[in-house]
N, C-alpha and C positions, 0 to 999 in steps of 0.2 A: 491357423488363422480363422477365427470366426466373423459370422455376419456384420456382426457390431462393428469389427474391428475393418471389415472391408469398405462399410458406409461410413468410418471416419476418415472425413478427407482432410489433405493440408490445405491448408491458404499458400497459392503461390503469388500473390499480385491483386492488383484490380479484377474482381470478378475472374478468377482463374485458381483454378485449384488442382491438387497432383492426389494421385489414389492408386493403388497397388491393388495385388490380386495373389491365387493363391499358384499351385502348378496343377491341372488339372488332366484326366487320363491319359485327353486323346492331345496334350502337351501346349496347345493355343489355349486363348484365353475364350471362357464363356460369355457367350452374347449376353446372355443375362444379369450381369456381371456390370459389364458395358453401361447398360442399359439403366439399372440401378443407382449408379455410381453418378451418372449423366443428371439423372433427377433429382437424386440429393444435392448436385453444385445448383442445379437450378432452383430446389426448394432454398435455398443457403440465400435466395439475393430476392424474396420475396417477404411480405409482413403471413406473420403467424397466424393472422386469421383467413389465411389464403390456404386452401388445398388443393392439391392437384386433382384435376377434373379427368383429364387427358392428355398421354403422351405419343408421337410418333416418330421412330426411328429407323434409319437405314444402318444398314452393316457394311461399310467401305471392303473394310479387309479384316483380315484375321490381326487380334492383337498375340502380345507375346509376355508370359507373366516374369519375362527376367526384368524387366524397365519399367519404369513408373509410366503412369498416364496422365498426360496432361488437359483437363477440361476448362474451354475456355464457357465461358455463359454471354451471350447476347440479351440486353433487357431489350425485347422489343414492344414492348407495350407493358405499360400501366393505368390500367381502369378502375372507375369506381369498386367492382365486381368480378374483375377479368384483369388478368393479367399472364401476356406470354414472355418465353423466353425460349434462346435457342443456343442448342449444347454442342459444340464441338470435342470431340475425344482427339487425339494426338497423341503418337508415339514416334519413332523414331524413321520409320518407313511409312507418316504420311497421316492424313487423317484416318480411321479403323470408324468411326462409327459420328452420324450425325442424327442428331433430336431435335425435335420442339414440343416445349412441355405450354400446358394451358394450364389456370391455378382460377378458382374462382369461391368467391366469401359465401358459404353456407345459406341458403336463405328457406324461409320456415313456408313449406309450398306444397303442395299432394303428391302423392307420390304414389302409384301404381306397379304393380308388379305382375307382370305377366310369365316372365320363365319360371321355369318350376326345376326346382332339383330333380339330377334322377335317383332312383329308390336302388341303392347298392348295399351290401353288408356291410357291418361296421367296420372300424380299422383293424381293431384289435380278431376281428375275425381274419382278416387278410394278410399276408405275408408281405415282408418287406421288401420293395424291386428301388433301394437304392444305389447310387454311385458317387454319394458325397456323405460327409457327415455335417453339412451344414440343413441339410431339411433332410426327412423320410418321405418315402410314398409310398400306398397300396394301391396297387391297381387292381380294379375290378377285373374278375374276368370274364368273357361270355359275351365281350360285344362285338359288333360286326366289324369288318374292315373299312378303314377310316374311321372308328371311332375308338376313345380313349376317356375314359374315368376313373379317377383315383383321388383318394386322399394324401393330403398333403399336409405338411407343418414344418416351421424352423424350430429345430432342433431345441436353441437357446429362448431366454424370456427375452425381448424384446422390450417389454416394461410400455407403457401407455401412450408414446408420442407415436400421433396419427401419420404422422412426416416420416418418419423411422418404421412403421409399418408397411404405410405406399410401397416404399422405395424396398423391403422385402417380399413383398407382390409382384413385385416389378422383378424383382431378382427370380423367383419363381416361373415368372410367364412365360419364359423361353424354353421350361424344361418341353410340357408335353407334346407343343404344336408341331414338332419333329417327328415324335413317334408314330401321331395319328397319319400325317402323310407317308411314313413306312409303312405302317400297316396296309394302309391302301394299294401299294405296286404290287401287279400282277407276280413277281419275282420273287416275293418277300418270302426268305426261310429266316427262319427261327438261330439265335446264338449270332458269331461275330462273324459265321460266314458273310451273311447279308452288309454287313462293314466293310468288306475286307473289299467285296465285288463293287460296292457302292462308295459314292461319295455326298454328302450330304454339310449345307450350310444354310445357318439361317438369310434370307435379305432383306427383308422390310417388316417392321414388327410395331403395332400399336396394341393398346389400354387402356380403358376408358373404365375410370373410379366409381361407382355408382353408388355403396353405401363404407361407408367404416368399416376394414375386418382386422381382426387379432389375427394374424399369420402365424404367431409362434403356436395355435391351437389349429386343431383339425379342421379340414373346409375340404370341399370336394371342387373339381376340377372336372370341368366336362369339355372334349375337343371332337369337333366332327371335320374330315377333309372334306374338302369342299370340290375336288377333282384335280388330277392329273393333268395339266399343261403341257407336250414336250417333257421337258425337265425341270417344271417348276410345280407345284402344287400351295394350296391354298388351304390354310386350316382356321378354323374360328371357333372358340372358346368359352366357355361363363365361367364363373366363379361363384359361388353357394356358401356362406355360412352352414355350421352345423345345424341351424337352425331354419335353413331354407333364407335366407338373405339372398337376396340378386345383388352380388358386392362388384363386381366388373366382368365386360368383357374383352376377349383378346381375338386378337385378331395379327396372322403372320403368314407371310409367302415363305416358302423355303426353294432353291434347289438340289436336285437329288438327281441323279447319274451315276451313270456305271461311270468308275475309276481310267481315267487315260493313263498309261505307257510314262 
């Protein structure tokens, strides 16, 4: 199953749409996934000259890729400029995930850029650290703990609609903010020991659009943990075109504990 084929969702009703997924390592379904899938029902009941600006969402539960999912969409507002909506996911044990996405019409204004890419090898210099075949990544090495940089792309062409982009950013954003909060635990060994001893899930994960990026081509991905809580940690994110673009940032809580009995 590829990308395309994940962000095509059915029409179940009024504002309600059903969407599938693939079987993934660790057997539950990926947040990112989720997340993706949630933004395209809500890009689905907005006009075309609206983009999503910003989305935020919780993680209920883990979903499960044997049953469809069912997204229902809230119009909560319609503006000149602005317009929200709000995504309920649903499967069979409950609601797995809720969103609100913001969508707003382009307007011709200054634009500043203050983050800077950081300065890493190219891709093709770097080795492949993936677990899907729907995007690659390289990750840099040599950075410190709690931080995370790597290149990234979907696999397939994705072809020019900015909606069907987003919504593979979105699919993206939930990979690395995981990692960067392993890297940071005192405890952290290398391989699936650190898995086997740990348990790790995403909870609250937003995204905020800043300029237009082709996903299907190289971008770099920069995460820094922002500290250890207890068992929660806090990672926050940019997004780089190859070109140095500041195209969004992400921002996600995870929990992380040692495995109960």
């Amino acid at each position: 199953m590829d990308l395309a084929t994940i962000l095509d969702l059915e029409p179940y009703g009024d504002d309600v749409w059903v969407a599938s997924g693939p079987q993934y390592p660790w057997g539950g379904l990926y947040g990112g996934q989720i997340v993706a899938q949630g933004l395209m029902a809500a890009t689905l009941t907005v006009d075309e000259e609206l983009q999503v600006h910003s989305l935020h969402a919780s993680f209920i539960r883990s979903g499960s890729h044997t049953e469809k999912i069912e997204l229902e969409v809230e119009r909560v507002r319609d503006g000149r400029s602005f317009c929200n909506r709000r995504v309920v996911a649903r499967q069979s044990v409950g609601t797995i995930l809720t969103m609100t996405a913001s969508f707003h019409v382009e307007e011709d204004d200054v634009t500043v850029q203050t983050a800077v890419r950081p300065t890493v090898a190219r891709p093709d210099q770097l080795r492949s650290d993936r677990w899907t075949p729907l995007f690659d990544r390289r990750i840099a090495p040599g950075q410190p703990p709690g931080a995370v940089v790597a290149w990234m792309r979907v696999e397939e062409d994705l072809g020019d609609d900015p909606a069907l982009q987003a919504a593979a950013l979105a699919y993206l954003s939930d990979d690395l903010p995981t990692d960067s909060v392993v890297s940071l635990h005192p405890d952290r060994v290398d391989g699936d020991q650190f898995h086997r001893q740990f348990f790790s899930a995403s909870l609250d994960h937003a995204v905020w659009f800043h300029q237009p990026l082709r996903v299907d081509s190289w971008h770099v991905q920069e995460f820094a943990c922002q500290g250890l809580m207890g068992s929660r940690g806090v990672s926050i994110g940019h997004v780089f075109g190859a070109d140095g673009t500041h195209a969004a940032t992400i921002s996600q809580e995870i929990v992380l504990r040692r495995r109960r009995d």
